[in-house]
ZAVEX-7029 format. One line per field, with one value per residue (C-alpha): residue number from 1; residue in one letter; x, y, z. Coordinates in nm, 2 decimals, decimal comma, always signed. Layout:
N
i	c(NUM ...) .
aa	c(a ...) .
x	c(X ...) .
y	c(Y ...) .
z	c(Z ...) .
***
This chain:
223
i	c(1 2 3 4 5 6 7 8 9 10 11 12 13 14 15 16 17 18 19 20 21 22 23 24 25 26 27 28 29 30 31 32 33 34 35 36 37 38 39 40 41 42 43 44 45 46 47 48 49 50 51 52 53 54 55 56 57 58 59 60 61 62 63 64 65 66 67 68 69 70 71 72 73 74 75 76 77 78 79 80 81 82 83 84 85 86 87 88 89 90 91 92 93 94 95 96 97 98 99 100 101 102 103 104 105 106 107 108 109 110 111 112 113 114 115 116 117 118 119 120 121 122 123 124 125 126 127 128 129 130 131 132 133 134 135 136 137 138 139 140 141 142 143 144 145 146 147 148 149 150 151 152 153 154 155 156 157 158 159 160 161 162 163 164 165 166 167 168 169 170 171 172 173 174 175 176 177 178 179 180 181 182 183 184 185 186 187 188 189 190 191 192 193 194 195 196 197 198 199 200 201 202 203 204 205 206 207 208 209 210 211 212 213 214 215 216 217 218 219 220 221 222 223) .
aa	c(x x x x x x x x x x x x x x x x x x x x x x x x x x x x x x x x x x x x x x x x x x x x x x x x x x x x x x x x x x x x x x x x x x x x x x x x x x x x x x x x x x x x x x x x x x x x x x x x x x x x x x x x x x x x x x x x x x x x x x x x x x x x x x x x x x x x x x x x x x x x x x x x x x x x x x x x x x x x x x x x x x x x x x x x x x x x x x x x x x x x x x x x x x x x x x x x x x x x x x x x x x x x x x x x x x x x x x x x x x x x x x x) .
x	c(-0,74 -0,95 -1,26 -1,10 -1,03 -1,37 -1,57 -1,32 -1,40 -1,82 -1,71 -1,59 -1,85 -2,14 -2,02 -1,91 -2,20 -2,19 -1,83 -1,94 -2,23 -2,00 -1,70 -1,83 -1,82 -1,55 -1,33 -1,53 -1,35 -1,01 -1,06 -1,13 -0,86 -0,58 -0,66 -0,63 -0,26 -0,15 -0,18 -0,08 +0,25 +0,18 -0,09 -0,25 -0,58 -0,59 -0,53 -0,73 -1,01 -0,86 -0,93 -1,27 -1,35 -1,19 -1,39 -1,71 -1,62 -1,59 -1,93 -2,06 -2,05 -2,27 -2,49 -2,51 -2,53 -2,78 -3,01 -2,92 -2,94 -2,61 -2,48 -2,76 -2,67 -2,26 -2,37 -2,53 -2,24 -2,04 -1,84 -1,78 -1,76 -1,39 -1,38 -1,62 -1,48 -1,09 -1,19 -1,38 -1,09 -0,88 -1,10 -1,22 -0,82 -0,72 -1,02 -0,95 -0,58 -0,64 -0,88 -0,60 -0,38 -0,55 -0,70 -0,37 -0,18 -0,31 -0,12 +0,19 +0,18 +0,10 +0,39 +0,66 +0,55 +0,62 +0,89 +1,09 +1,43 +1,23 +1,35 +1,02 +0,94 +0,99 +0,89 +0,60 +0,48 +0,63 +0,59 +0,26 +0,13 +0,27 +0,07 -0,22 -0,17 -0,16 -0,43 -0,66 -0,54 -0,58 -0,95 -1,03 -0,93 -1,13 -1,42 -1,50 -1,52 -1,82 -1,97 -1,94 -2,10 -2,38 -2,48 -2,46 -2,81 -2,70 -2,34 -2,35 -2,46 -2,21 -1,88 -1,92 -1,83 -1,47 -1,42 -1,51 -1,24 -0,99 -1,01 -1,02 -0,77 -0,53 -0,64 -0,58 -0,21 -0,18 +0,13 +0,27 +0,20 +0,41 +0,77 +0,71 +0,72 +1,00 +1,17 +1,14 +1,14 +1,38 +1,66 +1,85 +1,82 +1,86 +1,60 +1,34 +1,44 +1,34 +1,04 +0,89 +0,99 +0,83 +0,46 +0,47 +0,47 +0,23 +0,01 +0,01 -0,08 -0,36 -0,51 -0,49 -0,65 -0,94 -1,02 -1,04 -1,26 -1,45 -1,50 -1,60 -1,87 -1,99 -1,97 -2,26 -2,47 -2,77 -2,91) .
y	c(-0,75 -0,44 -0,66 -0,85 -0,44 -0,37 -0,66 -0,63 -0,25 -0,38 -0,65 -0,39 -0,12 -0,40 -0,52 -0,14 -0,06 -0,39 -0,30 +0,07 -0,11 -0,30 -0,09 +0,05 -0,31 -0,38 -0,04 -0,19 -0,49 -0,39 -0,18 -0,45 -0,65 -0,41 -0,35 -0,73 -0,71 -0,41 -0,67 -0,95 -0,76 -0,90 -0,91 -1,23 -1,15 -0,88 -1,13 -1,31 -1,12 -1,00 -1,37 -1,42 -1,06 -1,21 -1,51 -1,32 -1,12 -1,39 -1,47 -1,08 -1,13 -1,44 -1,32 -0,97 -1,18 -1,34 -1,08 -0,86 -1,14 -1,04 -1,39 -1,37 -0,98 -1,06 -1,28 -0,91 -0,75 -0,93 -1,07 -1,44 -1,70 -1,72 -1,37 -1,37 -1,66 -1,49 -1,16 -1,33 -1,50 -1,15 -0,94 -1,17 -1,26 -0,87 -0,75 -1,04 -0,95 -0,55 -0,64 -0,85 -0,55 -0,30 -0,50 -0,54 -0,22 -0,06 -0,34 -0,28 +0,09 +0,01 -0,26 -0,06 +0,21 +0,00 -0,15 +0,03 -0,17 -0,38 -0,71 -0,86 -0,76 -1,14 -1,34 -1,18 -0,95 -1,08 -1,48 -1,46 -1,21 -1,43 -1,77 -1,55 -1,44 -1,81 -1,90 -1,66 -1,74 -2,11 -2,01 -1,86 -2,12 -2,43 -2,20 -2,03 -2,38 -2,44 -2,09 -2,12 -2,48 -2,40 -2,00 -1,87 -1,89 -2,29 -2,26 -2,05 -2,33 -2,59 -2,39 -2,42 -2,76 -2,74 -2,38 -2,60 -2,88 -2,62 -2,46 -2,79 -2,90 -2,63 -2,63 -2,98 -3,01 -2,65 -2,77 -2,98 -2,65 -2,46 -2,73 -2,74 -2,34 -2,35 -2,60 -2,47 -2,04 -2,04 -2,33 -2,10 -1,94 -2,15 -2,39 -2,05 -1,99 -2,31 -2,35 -2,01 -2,09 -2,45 -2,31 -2,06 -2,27 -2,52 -2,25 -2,12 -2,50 -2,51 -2,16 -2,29 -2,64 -2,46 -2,17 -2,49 -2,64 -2,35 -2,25 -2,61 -2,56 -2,20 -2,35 -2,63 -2,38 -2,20 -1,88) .
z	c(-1,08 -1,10 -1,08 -0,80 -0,61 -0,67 -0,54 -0,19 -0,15 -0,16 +0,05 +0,29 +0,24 +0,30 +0,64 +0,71 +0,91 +1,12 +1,16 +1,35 +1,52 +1,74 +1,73 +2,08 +2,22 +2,04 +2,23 +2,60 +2,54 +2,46 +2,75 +3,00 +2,86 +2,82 +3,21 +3,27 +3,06 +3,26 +3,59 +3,40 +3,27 +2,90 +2,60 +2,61 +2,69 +2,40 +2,15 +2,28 +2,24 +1,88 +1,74 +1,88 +1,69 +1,43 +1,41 +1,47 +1,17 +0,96 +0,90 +0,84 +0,48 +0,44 +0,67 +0,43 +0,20 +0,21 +0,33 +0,05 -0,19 -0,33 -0,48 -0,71 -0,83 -0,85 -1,15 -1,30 -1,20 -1,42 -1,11 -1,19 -0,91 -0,85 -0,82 -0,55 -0,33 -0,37 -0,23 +0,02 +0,16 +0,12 +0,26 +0,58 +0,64 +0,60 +0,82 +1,11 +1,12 +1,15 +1,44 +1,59 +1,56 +1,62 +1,96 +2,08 +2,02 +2,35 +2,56 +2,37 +2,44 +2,77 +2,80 +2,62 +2,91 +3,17 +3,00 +2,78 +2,74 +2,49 +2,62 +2,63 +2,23 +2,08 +2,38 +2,50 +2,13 +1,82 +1,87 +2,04 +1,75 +1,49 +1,63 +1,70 +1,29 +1,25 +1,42 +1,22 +0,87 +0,96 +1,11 +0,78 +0,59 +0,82 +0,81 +0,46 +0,29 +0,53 +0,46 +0,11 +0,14 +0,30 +0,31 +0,61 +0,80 +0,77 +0,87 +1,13 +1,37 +1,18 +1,26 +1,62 +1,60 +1,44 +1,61 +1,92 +1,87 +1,81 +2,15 +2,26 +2,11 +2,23 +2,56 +2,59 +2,49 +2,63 +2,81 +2,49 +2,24 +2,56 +2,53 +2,13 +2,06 +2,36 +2,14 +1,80 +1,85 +2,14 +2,05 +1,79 +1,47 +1,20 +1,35 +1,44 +1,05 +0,96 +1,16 +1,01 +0,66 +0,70 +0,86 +0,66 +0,37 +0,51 +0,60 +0,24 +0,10 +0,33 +0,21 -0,13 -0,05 +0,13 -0,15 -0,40 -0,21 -0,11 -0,54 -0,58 -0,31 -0,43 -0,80 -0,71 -0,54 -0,69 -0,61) .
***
């Protein structure tokens, strides 16, 4: 575990200055988009642009990688392989949901300004956070396997493809994906319970699934 801490804190402390670099464009953005909410009268657009930060994000740490040459030093460090593809997945997930967060908090204050009875919290806040949430765990785990595969200077031009289908994907059956959350988070409470309770668990499977296959993928490569 302490091994585990330590590689996640030089995780974080590599990508650190990448993270200020575009921390200006990050605030421009928010700024456009929490303007667009205000009109709008919700916080759509702010996640929006919290997952495609998110996604950005996720290949930082190949890309520091690999210019660093740090997969072959982790070896020196006395950080074995498993170690390095766990915190990985911690560290990307944690990072891509605090940008979500934090990227949306300036429409909430703005919304609970405008509308302070609260009404609007699990509509319009708590269920579109919690698929946006989704959404970026299930990013994470559809694109580290292919990072971990490949490096990153290789990959980088591969995960446009499945981050492609996705967003075509959703856009496509947008007005299904509308009648199906209608249906399952709005019907009552013992089927919202069960429908959390089920993805959740699905979710978790599919994390699992995908850090096996990502190990098996950093195991076979050299450096």
């Amino acid at each position: 575990m302490t091994k585990l801490n330590s590689f996640i804190r030089l995780d974080f402390l590599t990508v650190k200055p990448y993270l200020k670099t575009n921390f200006l464009l990050f605030i421009f953005f928010i700024a456009i988009f929490t303007t667009m909410d205000l009109f709008h009268g919700g916080i759509g657009f702010t996640l929006f642009i919290g997952i495609y930060f998110s996604l950005i994000f996720i290949g930082f740490p190949f890309s520091i990688n690999e210019k660093s040459n740090m997969d072959a030093i982790y070896p020196m460090l006395t950080v074995n392989k498993e170690i390095v593809v766990l915190g990985r997945y911690i560290h990307t997930i944690a990072v891509g949901l605090g940008i979500l967060f934090f990227a949306i908090t300036p429409s909430f204050i703005t919304k609970l300004i405008n509308a302070p009875d609260m009404l609007w919290v699990y509509s319009e806040l708590l269920l579109p956070t919690f698929i946006f949430t989704l959404l970026i765990i299930l990013s994470n785990a559809i694109l580290l396997p292919i990072y971990f595969k490949f490096g990153y200077n290789r990959a980088k031009l591969a995960v446009l493809l499945p981050v492609a289908l996705v967003i075509g994907t959703i856009f496509s059956i947008e007005n299904s994906i509308g009648i199906i959350i209608d249906t399952i988070f709005f019907t009552n409470i013992t089927t919202t319970g069960i429908a959390l309770t089920l993805i959740t668990l699905l979710l978790a499977f599919i994390v699992y699934l995908s850090y096996k296959i990502s190990l098996a993928f950093y195991n076979k490569r050299e450096f």
